[in-house]
NUPA-575220 format. One record per residue (C-alpha): residue in three letters; x, y, z. Coordinates in nm, 2 decimals, decimal comma. Layout:
<pts>
{"Ala" {X Y Z}} ...
</pts>
This chain:
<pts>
{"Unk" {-0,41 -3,36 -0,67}} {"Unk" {-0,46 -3,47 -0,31}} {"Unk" {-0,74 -3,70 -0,30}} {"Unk" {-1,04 -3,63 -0,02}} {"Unk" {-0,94 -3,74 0,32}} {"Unk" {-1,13 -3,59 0,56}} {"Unk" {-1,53 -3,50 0,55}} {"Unk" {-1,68 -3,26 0,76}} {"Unk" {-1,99 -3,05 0,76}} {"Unk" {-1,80 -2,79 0,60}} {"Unk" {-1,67 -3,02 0,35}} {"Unk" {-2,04 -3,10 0,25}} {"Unk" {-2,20 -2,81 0,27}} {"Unk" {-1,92 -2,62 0,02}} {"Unk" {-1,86 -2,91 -0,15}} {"Unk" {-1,54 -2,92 -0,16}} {"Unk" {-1,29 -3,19 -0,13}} {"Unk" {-1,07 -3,04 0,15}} {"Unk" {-1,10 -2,88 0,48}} {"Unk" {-0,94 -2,58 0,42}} {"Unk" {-1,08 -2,23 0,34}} {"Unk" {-0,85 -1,93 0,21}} {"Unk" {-0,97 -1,61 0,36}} {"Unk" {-1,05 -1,31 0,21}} {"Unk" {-0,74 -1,14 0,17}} {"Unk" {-0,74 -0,73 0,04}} {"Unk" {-0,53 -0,70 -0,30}} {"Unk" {-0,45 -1,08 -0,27}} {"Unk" {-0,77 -1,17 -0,31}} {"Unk" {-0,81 -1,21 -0,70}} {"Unk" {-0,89 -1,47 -0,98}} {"Unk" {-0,57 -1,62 -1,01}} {"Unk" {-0,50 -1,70 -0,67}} {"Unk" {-0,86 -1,79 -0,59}} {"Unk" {-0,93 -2,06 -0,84}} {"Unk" {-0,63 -2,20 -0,77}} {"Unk" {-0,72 -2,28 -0,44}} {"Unk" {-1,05 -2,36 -0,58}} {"Unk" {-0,88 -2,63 -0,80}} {"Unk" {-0,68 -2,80 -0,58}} {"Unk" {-1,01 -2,89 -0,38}} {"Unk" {-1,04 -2,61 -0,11}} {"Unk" {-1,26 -2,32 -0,11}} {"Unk" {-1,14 -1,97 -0,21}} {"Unk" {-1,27 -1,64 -0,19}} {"Unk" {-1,27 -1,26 -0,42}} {"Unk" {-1,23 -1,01 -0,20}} {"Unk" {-1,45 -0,66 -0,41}} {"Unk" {-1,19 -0,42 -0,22}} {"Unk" {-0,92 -0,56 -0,40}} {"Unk" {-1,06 -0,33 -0,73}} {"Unk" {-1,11 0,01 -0,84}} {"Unk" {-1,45 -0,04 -0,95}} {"Unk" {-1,79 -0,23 -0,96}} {"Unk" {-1,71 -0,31 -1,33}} {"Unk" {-1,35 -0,47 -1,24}} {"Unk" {-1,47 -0,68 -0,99}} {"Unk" {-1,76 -0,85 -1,19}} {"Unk" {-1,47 -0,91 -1,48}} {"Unk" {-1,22 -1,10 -1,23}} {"Unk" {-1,60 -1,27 -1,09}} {"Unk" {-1,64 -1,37 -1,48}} {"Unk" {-1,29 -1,46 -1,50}} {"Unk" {-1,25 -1,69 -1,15}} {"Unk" {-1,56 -1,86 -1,28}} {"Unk" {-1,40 -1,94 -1,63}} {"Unk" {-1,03 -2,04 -1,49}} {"Unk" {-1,25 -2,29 -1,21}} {"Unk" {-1,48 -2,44 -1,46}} {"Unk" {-1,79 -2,38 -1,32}} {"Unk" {-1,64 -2,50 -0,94}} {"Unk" {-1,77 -2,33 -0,61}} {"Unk" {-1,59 -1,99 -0,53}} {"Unk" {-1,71 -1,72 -0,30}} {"Unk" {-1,66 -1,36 -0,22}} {"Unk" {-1,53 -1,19 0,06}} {"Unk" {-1,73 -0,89 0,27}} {"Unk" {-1,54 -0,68 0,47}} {"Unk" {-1,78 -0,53 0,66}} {"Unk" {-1,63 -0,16 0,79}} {"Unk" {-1,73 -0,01 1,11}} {"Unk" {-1,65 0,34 0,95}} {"Unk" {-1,96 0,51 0,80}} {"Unk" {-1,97 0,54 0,45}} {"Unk" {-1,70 0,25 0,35}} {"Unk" {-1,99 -0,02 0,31}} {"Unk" {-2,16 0,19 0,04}} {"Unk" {-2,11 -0,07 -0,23}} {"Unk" {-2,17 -0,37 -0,01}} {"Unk" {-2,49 -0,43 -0,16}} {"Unk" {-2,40 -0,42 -0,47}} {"Unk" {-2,12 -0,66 -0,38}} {"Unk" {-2,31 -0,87 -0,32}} {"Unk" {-2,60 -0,84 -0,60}} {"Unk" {-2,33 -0,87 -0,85}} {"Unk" {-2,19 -1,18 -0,72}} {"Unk" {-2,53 -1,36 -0,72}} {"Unk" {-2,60 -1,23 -1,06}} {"Unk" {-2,24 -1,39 -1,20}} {"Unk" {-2,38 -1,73 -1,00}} {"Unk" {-2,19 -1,71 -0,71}} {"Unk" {-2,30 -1,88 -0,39}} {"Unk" {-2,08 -1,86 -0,16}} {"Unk" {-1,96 -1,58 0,10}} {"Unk" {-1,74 -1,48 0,41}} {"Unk" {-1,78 -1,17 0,63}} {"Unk" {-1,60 -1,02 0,84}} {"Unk" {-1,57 -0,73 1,04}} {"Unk" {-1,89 -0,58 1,23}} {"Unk" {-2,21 -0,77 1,21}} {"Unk" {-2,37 -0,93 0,89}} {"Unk" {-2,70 -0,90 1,00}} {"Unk" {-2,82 -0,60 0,72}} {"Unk" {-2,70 -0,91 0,44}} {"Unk" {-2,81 -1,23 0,58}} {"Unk" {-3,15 -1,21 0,41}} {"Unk" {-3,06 -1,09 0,09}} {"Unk" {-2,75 -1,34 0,04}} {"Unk" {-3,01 -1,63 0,15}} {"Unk" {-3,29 -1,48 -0,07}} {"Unk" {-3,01 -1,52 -0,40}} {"Unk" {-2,96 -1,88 -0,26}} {"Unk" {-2,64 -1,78 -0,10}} {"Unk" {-2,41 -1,92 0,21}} {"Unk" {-2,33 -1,69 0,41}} {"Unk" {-2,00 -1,76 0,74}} {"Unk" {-1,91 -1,53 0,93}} {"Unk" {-1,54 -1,47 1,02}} {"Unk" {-1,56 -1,30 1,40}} {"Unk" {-1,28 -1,29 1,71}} {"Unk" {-1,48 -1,41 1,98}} {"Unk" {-1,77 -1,66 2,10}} {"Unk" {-1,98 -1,40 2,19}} {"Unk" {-1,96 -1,23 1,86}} {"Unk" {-1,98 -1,61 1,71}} {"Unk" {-2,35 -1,65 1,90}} {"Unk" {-2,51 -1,33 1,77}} {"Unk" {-2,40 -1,48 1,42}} {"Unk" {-2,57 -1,80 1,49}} {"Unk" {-2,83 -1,57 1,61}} {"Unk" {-2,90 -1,40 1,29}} {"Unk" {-2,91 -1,67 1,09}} {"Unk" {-2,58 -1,75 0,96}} {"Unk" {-2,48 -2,06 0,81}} {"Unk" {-2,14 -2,10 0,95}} {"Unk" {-1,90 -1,92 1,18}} {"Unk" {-1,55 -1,85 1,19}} {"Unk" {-1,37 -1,81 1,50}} {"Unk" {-1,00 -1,60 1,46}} {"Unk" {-0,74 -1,59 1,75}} {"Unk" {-0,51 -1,32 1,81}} {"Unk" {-0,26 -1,49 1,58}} {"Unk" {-0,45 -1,43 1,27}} {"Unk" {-0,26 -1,20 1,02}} {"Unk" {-0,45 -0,84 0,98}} {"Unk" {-0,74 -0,76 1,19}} {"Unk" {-0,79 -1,01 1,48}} {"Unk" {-1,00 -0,79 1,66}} {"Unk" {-0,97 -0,70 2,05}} {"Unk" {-0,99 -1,07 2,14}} {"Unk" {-0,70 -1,19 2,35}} {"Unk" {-0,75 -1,60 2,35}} {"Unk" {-0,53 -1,82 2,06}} {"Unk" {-0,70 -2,00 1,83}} {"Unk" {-0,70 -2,28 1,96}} {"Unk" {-0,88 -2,18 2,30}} {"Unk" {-1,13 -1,98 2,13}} {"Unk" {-1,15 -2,23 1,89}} {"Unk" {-1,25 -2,47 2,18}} {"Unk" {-1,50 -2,28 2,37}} {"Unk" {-1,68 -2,21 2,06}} {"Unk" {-1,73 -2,58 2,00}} {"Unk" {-1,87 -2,60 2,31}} {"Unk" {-2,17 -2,35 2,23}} {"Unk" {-2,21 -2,33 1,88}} {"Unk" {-2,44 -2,59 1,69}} {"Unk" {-2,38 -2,45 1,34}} {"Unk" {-2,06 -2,55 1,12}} {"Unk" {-1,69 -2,41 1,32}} {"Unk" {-1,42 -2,30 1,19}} {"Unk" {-1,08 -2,18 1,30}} {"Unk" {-0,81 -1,97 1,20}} {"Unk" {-0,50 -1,79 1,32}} {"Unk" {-0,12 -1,91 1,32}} {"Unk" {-0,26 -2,17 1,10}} {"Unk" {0,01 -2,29 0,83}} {"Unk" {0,04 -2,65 0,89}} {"Unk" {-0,10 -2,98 0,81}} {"Unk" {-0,06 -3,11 1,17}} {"Unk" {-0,27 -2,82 1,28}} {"Unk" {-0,55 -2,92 1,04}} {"Unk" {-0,54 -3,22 1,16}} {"Unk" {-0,57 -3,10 1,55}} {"Unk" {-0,84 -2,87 1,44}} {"Unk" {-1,03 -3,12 1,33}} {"Unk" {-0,98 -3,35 1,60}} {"Unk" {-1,06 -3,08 1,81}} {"Unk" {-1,40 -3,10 1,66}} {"Unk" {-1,37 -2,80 1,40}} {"Unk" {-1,52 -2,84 1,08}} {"Unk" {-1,24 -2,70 0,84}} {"Unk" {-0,95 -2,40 0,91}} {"Unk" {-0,90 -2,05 0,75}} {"Unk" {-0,62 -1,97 0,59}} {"Unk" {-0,42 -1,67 0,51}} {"Unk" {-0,06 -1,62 0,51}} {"Unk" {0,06 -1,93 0,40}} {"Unk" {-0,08 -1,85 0,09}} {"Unk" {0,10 -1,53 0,05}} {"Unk" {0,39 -1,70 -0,11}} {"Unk" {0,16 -1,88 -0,42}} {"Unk" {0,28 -1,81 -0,73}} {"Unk" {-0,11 -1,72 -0,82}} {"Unk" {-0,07 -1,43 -0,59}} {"Unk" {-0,09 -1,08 -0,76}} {"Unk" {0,19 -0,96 -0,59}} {"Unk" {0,56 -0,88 -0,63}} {"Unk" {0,80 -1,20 -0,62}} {"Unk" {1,05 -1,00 -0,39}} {"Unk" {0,78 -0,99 -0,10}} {"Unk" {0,71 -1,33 -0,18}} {"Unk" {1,07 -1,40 -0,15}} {"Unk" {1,12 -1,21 0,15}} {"Unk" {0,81 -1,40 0,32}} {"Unk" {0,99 -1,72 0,23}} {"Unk" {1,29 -1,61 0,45}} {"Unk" {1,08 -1,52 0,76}} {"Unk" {1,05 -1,76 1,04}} {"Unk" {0,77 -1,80 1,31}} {"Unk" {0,86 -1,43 1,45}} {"Unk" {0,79 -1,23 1,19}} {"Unk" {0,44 -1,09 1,25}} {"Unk" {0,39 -0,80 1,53}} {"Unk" {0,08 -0,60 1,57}} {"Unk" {-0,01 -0,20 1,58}} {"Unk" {-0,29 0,00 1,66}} {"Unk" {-0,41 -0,17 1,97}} {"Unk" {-0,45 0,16 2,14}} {"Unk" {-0,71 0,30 1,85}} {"Unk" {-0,90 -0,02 1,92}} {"Unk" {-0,81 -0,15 1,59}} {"Unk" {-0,50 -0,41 1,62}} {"Unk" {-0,37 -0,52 1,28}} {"Unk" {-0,11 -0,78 1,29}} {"Unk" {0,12 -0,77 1,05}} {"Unk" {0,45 -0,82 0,87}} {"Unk" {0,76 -0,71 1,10}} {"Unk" {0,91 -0,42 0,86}} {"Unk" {1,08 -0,05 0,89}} {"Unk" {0,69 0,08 0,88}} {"Unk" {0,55 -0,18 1,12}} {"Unk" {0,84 -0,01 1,36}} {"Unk" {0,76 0,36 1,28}} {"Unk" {0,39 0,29 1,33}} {"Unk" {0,50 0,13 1,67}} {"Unk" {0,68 0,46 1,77}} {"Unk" {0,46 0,71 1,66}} {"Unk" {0,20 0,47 1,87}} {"Unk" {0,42 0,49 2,19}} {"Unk" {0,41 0,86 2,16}} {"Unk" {0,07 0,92 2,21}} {"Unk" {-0,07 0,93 1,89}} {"Unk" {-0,46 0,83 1,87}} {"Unk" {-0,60 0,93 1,57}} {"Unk" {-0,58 0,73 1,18}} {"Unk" {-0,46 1,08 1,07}} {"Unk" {-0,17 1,12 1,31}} {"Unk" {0,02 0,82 1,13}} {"Unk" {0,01 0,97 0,79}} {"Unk" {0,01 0,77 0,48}} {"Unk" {0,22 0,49 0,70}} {"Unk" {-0,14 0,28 0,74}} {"Unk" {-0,29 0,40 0,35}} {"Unk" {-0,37 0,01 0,18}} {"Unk" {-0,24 0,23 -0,09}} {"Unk" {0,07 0,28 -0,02}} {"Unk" {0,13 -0,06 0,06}} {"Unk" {-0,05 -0,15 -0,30}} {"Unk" {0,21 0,07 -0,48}} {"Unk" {0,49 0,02 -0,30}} {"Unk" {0,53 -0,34 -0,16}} {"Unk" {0,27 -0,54 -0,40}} {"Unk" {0,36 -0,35 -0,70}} {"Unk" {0,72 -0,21 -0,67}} {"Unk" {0,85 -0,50 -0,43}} {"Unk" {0,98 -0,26 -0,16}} {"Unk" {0,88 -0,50 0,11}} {"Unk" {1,02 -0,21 0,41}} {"Unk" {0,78 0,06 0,25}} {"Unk" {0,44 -0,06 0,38}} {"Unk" {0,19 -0,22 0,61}} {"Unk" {0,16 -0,64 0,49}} {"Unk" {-0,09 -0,80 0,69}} {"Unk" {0,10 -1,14 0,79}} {"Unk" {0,05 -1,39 1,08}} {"Unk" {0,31 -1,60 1,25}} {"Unk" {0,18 -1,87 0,98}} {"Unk" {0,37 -1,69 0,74}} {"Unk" {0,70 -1,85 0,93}} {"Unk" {0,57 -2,20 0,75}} {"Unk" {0,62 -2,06 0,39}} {"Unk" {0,91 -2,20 0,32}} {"Unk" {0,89 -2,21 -0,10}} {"Unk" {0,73 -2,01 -0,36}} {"Unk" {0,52 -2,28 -0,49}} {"Unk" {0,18 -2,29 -0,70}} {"Unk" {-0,12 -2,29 -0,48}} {"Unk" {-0,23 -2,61 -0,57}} {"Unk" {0,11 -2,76 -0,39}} {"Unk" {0,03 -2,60 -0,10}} {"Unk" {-0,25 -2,71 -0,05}} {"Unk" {-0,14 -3,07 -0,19}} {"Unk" {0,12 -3,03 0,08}} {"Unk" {-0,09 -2,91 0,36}} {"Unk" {-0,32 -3,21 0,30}} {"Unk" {-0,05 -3,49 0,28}} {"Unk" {0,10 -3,34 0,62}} {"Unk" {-0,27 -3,36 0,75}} {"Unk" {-0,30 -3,71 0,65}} {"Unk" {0,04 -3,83 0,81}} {"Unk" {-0,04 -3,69 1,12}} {"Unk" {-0,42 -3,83 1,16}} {"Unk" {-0,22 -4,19 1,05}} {"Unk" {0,05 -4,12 1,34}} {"Unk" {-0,26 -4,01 1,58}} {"Unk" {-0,45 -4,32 1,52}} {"Unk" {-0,13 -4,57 1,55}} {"Unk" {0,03 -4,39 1,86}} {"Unk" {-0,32 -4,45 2,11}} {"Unk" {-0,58 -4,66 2,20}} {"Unk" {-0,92 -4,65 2,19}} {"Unk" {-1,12 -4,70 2,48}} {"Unk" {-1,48 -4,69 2,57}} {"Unk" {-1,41 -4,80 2,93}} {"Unk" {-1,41 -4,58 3,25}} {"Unk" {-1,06 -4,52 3,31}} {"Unk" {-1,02 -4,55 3,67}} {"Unk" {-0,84 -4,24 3,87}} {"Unk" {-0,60 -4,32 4,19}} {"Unk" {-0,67 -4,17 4,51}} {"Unk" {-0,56 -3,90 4,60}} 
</pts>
């Protein structure tokens, strides 16, 4: 177990030992995987639509709380801007303040009807959100940290345009509460840059795809291993709803049936259903047969490997590279003066 290296405000208001937080991911998001992260010093969070009822979820809440030993986990609300599909959100929520948890991320359209009744539990609540603009109303409302995506984050990056890194970047320049970034994230060097940057921890998502904790089938998490940086590509743009995800036969028939005009959810079928892909590709292993939301981070799973060595991994890399930062310059507090021009 990697021993704390860096501390940031995220670091001390989570309390955890590392600067790394793994998103909320659908059907991924479960016990297993979660505490593992949780373990190995980073933060983790249960994502509700990941079960078939209100009853299931408070068992895996019961059960992540048992395998961590009484360590800070969170839960995930995705936060639909579909009428009727954030029904249960309150409960959600109730639930996981009743089963002492304290921590959560939304994403999705705004927060603003939970703020108060996660902070009334004695909740966090961080928003997840695409762009600075979205990030300010956040800060607005009361958050208590903010997550800023870039177009290479794996499922739904929103309409924003700008890379992590440059959104990243112009959020630091306007936001006073806690920042962090995500997208293409799958590194320890990029940690390291996000934090040198001035971010306050990253969000993380496809490189844990591959975890042995994950509650999926080992031939996607095989078939992840043998991707490479290309192997994300996104659909739906012209519905307004991009999803980025894992380059497949369905990925491609979704592309086509795009191209010819379609504009409606319905007009794709059962191609887009997260239940076909639950049955199919996380259950049956038919990794062609369904929608995987994936990011080009995926490209840096290169070993199906417990959780806790990823993140072991990710924070040795990390730790090289702030070493070879510090070494390679020099410090100055100096005016450096500029030749004429």
């Amino acid at each position: 177990m990697t021993a704390p290296i860096f501390r940031t405000r995220i670091t001390e208001l989570f309390g955890i030992r590392h600067p790394i937080l793994m998103g909320g991911m659908q059907h991924y998001g479960q016990s297993a995987l979660v505490a593992a992260v949780v373990n190995a010093g980073a933060m983790g969070y249960v994502t509700p639509r990941s079960f078939d009822s209100l009853d299931e979820y408070r068992r895996d809440l019961r059960k992540c709380r048992e395998l961590t030993g009484g360590r800070a986990f969170g839960v995930n609300l995705t936060i639909s801007a579909r009428p009727g599909f954030n029904r249960d959100a309150p409960a959600w929520i109730d639930i996981a303040l009743e089963e002492g948890v304290r921590h959560f991320e939304s994403a999705g359209t705004s927060p603003e009807p939970f703020v108060e009744r996660i902070h009334a539990g004695g909740g966090l609540l961080m928003h997840k959100c695409p762009s600075v603009r979205h990030a300010l109303t956040a800060e607005r409302i009361g958050v208590d940290a903010v997550a800023l995506v870039g177009l290479e984050e794996g499922g739904h990056p929103g309409a924003n345009q700008l890379p992590t890194f440059v959104n990243g970047a112009v959020a630091l320049q306007k936001i006073r509460i806690p920042v962090v970034v995500g997208g293409g994230i799958g590194t320890g060097r990029q940690i390291t840059a996000a934090l040198a940057m001035g971010a306050d921890a990253v969000v993380m998502g496809s490189r844990f795809m591959v975890a042995t904790e994950a509650p999926v089938h080992q031939a996607l998490k095989d078939h992840i291993v043998g991707l490479d940086e290309h192997c994300s590509t996104t659909v739906l743009s012209s519905l307004n709803n991009t999803w980025r995800v894992m380059v497949n036969d369905t990925a491609r028939e979704v592309q086509r049936i795009e191209a010819g005009g379609a504009r409606r959810h319905e007009d794709f079928g059962d191609l887009i259903l997260s239940a076909r892909t639950r049955e199919r590709v996380y259950r049956d292993g038919k990794v062609e047969e369904g929608m995987v939301s994936l990011g080009p981070a995926g490209g840096f799973a290169d070993a199906v490997e417990s959780a806790g060595v990823i993140v072991d991994r990710l924070m040795r890399d990390a730790a090289q590279a702030a070493s070879a930062f510090t070494r390679g310059f020099t410090v100055t507090t100096q005016p450096v003066a500029t030749a004429d021009i």
